[in-house]
C-alpha distance (Angstrom), angle and dihedral (degrees) to the residues before:
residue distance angle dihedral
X1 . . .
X2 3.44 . .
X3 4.02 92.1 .
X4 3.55 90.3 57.5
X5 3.24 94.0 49.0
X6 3.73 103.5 55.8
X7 3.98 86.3 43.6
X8 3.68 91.5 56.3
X9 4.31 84.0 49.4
X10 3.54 84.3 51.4
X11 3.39 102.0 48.7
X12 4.14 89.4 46.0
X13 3.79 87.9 53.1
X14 4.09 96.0 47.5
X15 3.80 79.9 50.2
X16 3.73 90.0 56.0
X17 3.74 96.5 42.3
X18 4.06 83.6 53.9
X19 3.54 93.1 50.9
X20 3.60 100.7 44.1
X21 3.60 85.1 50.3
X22 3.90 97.5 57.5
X23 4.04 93.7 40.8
X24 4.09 85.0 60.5
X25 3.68 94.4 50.6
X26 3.57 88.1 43.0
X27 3.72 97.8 45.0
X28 4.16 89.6 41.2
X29 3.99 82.0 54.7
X30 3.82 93.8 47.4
X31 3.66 89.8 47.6
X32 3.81 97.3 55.2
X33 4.06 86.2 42.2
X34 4.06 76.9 60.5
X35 3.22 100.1 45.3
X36 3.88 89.0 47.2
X37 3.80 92.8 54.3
X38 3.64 95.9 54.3
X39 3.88 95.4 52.3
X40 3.74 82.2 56.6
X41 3.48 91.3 41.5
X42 4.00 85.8 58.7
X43 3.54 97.7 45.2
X44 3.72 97.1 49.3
X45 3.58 92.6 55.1
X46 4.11 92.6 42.2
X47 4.11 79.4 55.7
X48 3.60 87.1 44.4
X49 3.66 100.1 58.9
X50 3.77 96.6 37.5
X51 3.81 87.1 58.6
X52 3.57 89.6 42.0
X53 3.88 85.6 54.0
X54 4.05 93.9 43.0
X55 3.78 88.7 48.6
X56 4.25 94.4 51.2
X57 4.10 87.7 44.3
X58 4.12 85.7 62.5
X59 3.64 98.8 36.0
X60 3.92 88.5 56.5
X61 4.06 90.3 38.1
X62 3.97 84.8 53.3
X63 3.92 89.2 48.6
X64 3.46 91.6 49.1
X65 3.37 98.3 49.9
X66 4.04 92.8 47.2
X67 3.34 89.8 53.7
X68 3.46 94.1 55.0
């Protein structure tokens, strides 16, 4: 009885060691899918405020010139 009982321990624990195993890989692939996302993050909003820029440089240049 004993026997089976340590192989039924052991097969829990392999089971663990498999687990833990695939929740780092997936947690290592989440993290670079986060990491990913926030260097996108920081571009858009670099592209954002350039436009945001461009667009206030012709909206003054259009004032200007209707004021003129």
């Amino acid at each position: 009885m004993n026997e089976d009982r340590f192989h039924s321990l052991s097969a829990k624990v392999d089971d663990l060691i498999d687990l833990c195993s695939t929740l780092k890989t997936e947690n290592q692939l989440l993290r670079a899918t986060a990491d990913n996302w926030q260097v996108e993050r920081r571009q858009l909003l670099s592209q954002n405020k350039e436009a945001k820029a461009k667009l206030e440089s012709v909206v003054t240049r259009l004032k200007s010139i209707n004021e003129a």
